[in-house]
C-alpha positions as CSV (number, residue, x, y, z in Angstrom):
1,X,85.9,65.2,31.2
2,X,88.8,67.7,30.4
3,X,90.4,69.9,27.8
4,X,93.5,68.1,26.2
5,X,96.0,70.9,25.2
6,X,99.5,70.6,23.1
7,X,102.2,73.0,23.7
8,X,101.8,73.5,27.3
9,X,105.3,74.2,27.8
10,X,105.8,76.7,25.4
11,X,105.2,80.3,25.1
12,X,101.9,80.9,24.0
13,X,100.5,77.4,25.5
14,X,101.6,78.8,28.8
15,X,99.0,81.6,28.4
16,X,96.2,79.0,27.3
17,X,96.9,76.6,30.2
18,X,97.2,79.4,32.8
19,X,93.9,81.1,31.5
20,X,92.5,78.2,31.7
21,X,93.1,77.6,34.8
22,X,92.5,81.0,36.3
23,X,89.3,81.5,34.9
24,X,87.4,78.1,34.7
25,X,87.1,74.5,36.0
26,X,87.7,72.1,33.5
27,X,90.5,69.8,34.6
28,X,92.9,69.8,32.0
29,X,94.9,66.9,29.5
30,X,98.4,68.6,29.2
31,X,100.7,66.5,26.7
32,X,104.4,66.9,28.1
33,X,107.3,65.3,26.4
34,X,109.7,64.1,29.0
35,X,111.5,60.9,30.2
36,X,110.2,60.5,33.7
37,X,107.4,62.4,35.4
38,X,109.3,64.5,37.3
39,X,111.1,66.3,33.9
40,X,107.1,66.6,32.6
41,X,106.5,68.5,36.0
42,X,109.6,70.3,36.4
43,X,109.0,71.5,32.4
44,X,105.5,72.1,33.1
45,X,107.2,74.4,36.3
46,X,109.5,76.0,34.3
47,X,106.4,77.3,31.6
48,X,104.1,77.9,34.0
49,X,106.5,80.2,36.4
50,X,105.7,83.1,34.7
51,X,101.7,83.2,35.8
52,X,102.2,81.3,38.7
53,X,104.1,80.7,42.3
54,X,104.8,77.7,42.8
55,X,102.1,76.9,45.9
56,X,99.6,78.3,43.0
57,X,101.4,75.7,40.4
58,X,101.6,72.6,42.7
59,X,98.2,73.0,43.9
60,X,96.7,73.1,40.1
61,X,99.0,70.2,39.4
62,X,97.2,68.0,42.4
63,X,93.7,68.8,41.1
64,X,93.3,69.6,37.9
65,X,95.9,68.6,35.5
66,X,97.0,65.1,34.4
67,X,100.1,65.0,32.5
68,X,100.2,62.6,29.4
69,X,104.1,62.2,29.0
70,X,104.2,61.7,25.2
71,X,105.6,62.7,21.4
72,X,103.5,64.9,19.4
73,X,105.4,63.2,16.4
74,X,105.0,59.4,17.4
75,X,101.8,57.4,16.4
76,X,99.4,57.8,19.7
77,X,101.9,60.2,21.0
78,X,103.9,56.6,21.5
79,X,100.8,56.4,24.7
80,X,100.5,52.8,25.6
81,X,97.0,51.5,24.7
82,X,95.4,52.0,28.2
83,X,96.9,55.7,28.5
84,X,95.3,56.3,24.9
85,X,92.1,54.8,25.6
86,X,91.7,56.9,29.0
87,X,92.4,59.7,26.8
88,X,90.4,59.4,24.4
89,X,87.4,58.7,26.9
90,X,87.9,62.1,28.8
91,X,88.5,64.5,26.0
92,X,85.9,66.6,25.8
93,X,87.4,69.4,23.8
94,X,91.0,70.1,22.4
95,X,93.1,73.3,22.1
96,X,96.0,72.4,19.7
97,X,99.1,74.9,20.6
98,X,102.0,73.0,19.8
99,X,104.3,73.6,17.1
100,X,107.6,74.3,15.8
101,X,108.6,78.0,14.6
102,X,111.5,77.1,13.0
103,X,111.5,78.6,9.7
104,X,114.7,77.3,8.8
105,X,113.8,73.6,9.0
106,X,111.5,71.9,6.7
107,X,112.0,68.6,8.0
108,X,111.0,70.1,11.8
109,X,108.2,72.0,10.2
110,X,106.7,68.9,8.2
111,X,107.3,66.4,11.5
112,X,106.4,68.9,14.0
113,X,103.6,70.8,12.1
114,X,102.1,68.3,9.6
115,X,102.7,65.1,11.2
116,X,101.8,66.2,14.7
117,X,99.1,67.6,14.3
118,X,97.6,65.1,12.1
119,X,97.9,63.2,15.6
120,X,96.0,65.0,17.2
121,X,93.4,65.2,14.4
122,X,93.5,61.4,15.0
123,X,92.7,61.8,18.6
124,X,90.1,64.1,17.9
125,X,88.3,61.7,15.4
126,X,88.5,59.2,17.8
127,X,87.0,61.3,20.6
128,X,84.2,62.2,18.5
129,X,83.4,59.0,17.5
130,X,82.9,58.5,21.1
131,X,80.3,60.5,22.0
132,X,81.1,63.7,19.9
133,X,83.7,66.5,20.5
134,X,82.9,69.9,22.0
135,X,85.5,71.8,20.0
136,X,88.8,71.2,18.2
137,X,90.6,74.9,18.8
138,X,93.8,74.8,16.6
139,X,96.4,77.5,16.6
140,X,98.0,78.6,13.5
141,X,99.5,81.7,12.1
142,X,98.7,84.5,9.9
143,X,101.9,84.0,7.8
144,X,99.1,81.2,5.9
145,X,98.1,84.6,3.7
146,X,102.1,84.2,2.1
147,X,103.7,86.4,0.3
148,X,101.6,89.8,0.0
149,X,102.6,93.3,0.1
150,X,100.7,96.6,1.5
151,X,97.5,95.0,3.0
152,X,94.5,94.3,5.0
153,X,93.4,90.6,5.0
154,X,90.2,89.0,6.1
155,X,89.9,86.3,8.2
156,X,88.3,84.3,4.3
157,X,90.8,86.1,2.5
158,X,93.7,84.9,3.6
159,X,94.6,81.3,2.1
160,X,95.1,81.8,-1.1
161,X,96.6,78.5,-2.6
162,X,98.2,80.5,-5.9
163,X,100.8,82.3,-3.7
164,X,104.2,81.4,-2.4
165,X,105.2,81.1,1.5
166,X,107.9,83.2,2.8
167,X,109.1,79.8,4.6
168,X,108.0,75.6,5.5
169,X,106.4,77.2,8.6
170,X,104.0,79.5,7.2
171,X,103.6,76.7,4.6
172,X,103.1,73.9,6.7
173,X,100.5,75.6,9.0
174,X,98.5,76.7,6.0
175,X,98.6,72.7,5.0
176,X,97.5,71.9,8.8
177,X,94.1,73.9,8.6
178,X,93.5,72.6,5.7
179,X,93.6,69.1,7.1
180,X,92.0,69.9,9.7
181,X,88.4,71.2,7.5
182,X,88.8,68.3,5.5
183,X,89.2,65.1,8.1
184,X,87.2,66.8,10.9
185,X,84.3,68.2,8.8
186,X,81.7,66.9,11.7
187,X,83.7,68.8,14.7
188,X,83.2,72.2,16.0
189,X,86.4,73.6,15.0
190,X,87.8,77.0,15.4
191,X,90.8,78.3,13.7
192,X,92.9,81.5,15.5
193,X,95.7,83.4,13.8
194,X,98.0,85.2,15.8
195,X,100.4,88.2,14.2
196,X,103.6,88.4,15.9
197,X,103.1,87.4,19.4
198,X,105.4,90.1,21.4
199,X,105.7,90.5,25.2
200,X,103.1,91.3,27.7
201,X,100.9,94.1,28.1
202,X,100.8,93.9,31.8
203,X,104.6,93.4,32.4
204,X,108.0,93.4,31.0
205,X,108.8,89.6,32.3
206,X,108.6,87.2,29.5
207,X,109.8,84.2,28.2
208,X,110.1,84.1,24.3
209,X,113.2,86.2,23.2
210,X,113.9,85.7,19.4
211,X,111.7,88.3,18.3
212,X,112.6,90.6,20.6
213,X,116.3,90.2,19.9
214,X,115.4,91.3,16.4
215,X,114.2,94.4,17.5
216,X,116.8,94.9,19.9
217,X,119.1,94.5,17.1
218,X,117.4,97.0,14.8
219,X,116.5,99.8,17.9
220,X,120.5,99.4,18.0
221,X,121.0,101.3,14.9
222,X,120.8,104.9,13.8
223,X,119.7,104.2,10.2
224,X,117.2,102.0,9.7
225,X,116.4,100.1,6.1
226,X,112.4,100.3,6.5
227,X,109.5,102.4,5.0
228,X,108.6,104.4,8.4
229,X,105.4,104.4,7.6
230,X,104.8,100.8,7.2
231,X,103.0,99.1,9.3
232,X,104.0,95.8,11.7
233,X,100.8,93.7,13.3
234,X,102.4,92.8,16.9
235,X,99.8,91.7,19.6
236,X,100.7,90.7,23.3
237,X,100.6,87.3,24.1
238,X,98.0,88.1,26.9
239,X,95.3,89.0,24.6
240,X,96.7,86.4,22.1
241,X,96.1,83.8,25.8
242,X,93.0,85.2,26.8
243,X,90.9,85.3,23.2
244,X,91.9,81.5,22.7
245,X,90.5,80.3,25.9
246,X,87.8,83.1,25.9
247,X,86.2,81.7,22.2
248,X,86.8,77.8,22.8
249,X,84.6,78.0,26.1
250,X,82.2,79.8,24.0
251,X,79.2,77.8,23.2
252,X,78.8,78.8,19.6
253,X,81.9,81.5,18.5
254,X,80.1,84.1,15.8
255,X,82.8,82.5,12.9
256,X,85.3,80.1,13.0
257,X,88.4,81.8,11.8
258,X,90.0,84.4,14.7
259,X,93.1,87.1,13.8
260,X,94.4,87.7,16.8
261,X,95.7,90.9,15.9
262,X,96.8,94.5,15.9
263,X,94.5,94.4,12.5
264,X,94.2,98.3,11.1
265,X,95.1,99.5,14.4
266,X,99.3,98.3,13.8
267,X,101.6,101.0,14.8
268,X,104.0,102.1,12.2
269,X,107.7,101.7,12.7
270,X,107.7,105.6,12.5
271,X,105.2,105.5,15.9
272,X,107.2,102.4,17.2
273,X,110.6,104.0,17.3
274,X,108.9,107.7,18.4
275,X,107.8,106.2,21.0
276,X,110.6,104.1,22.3
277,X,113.3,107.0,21.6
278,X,111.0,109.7,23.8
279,X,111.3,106.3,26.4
280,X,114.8,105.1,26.2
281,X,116.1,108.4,25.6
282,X,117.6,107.9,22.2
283,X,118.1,109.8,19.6
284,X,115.2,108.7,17.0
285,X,116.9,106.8,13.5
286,X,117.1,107.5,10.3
287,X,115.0,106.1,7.6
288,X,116.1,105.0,4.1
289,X,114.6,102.4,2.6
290,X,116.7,102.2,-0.5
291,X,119.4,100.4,2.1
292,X,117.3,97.2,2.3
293,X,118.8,94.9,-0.4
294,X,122.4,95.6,1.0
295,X,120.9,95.5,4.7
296,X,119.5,91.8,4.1
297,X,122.9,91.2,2.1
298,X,125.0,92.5,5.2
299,X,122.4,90.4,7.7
300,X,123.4,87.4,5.8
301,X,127.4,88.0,6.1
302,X,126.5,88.3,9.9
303,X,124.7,85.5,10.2
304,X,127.4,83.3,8.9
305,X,130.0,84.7,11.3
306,X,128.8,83.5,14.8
307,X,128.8,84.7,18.2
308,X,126.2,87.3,19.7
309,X,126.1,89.7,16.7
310,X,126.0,86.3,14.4
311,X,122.9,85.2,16.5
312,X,120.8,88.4,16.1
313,X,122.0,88.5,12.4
314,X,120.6,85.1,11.8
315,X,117.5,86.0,13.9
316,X,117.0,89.1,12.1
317,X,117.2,87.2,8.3
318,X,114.5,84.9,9.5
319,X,111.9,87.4,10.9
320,X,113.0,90.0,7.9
321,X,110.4,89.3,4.8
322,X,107.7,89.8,8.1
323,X,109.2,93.6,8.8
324,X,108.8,94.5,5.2
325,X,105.5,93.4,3.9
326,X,103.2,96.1,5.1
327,X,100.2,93.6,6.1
328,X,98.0,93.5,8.2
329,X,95.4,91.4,9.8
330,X,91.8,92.6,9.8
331,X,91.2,91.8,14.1
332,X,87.4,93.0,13.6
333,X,85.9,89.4,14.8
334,X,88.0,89.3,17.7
335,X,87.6,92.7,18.9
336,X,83.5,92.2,18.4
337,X,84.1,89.1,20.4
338,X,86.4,90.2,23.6
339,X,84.8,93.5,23.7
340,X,88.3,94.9,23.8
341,X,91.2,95.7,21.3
342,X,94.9,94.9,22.1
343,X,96.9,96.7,23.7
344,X,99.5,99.0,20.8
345,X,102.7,97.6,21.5
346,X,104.9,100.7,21.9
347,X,102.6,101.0,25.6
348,X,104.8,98.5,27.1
349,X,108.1,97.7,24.3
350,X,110.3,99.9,26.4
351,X,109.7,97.6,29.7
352,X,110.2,94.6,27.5
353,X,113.7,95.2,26.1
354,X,114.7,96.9,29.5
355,X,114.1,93.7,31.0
356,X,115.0,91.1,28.3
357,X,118.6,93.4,27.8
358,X,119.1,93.3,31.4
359,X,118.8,89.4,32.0
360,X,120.6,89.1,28.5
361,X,117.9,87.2,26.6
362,X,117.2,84.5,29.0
363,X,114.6,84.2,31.3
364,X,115.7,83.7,35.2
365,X,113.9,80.8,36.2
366,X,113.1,79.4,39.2
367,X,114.0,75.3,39.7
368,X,111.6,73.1,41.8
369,X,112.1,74.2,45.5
370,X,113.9,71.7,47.4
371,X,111.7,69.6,49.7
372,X,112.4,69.6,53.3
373,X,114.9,67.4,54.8
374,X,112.1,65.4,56.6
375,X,110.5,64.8,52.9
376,X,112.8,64.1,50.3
377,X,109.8,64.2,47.5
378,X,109.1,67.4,45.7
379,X,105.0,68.7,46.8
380,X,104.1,68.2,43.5
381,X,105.7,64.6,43.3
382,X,103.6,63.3,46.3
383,X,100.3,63.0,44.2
384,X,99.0,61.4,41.6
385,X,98.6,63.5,38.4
């Protein structure tokens, strides 16, 4: 039996599917969309690269992951009907990772988000009506509590169905969980919200950049348009990785709804920019607050002009209703749970824009070693998977 996991070769999936397997044994179900197996392994590589080398990777990928090359957004995950069945047969639990953050698209958000994951809700029934599913983990976001301003949410506080979204992802995942209670009623589920996932408290190397472009682009100025003491709920992806596979291999979790968060512990921007100033050396900004509308108004005329500045101007109008809201995420459960609280992101921000400024935003990856001459297929290639 196995864990069948979505969104293996993104960000935060990386951290499940490494943690996984790190700490535990269960051979894994990793769905991989690719044309031929070697682009699902070389993907797989390319995600995976940042917890592992690559005699670590190919020697996981020999004997304990099977790759299921398939569309999240295709009936089956387009599987042909002996692919499916096997699947189905050998889930024995499911973390759900995959999904698409672009807040900009509501068709990507509806096909990716709702449609995708109501495949694997699909699966899941299927499994269970099998011989019954351990656990149906499903990643979502906080950004379900929409639009608030200046406060501390609840895990059962949060969906509130009378309130707007700030954008088709925050709505779409808020649609997802509720999917999810009402076609898998009979499943152990559990639900985790992460905050913004930001870096790595253990080292500056990472491979998600938007966000921290966005700050790059706001540490960049000497005025800044905030509140300084507002707070922002960031939380390392580590501890976001390491709860998620933590609670699912939990036999029974305490609740079923997880913020993985900074919670009441959020630095304000005032502590964020102390601290990276006393780092980096800078001089520390300026706040005024009353420079927001024209701010988001300049951000926008940015935006529409292109090129590096254009790009951090557009990234900076997505993430910008997150920066100002003042809420946080009450990360009580989790902390009870992990024994531990995150790490406060101003501990290791310095190392992460050193190191995301000096490889300019992109991640130096490593390709699939060459094989020797004598053996013109890749390690990984030579076994089954």
């Amino acid at each position: 039996m196995a864990i069948f996991v979505t969104g293996s070769t993104g960000y935060l999936g990386s951290y499940v599917v490494a943690g996984l397997l790190a700490g535990h044994r269960d051979a894994l179900h990793l769905l991989v969309r690719a044309k031929s197996e070697r682009e699902a392994r070389e993907r797989l590589w390319q995600s995976l690269q940042l917890h592992f080398d690559f005699e670590q990777f190919s020697g996981y990928l020999d004997s304990r992951i099977r790759i299921f090359r398939g569309d999240l957004t295709h009936e089956r995950f387009h599987l042909d009907d002996d692919e499916y069945r096997h699947l189905v047969d050998t889930t024995d639990s499911i973390i759900h990772c995959a999904a698409s953050l672009n807040r900009k698209s509501e068709k990507q958000c509806l096909n990716v988000n709702l449609r995708g994951t109501l495949e694997v809700i699909q699966l899941a029934r299927c499994a269970q009506n099998r011989g019954g599913l351990r656990r149906f983990s499903h990643v979502s976001t906080v950004a379900v509590a929409g639009r608030r301003r200046d406060a501390v949410i609840a895990e059962d506080a949060s969906i509130d169905w009378t309130l707007s979204d700030f954008d088709p992802y925050a709505r779409t995942k808020k649609f997802c969980e509720h999917m999810l209670r009402q076609l898998l009623p009979d499943v152990p589920r559990t639900i985790f919200r992460p905050s913004i996932v930001l870096g790595d408290s253990r080292r500056p190397e990472t491979t998600q950049f938007d966000m921290v472009r966005a700050f790059d682009f706001l540490a960049g100025l000497p005025v800044l348009p905030l509140r300084p003491d507002d707070r922002i709920d960031i939380v390392p992806a580590d501890y976001v990785g390491r709860a998620i596979v933590a609670i699912h291999q939990i036999g029974n979790p305490a609740h079923d709804i997880y913020h993985l968060s900074a919670g009441k512990n959020s630095q304000t921007y005032r502590q964020l920019t102390s601290a990276l100033a006393e780092a980096e050396g800078w001089r520390k900004p300026i706040y005024l607050p009353w420079l927001g509308p024209p701010f988001g108004s300049t951000v926008s005329w940015l935006a529409r002009r292109g090129g590096k500045v254009g790009h951090a101007a557009s990234l900076m109008k997505v993430f910008w209703p997150y920066l100002v809201w003042n809420t946080v995420f009450d990360n009580s459960r989790v902390v009870a749970e992990m024994g531990e609280a995150p790490v406060p992101f101003s501990n290791y921000a310095s190392g992460l824009l050193t190191f995301s400024r000096k490889n300019h935003f992109v991640y130096p990856a490593k390709p699939w070693p060459a094989a020797p001459a004598d053996d013109p297929a890749p390690a990984g290639l030579r076994a089954g998977g």
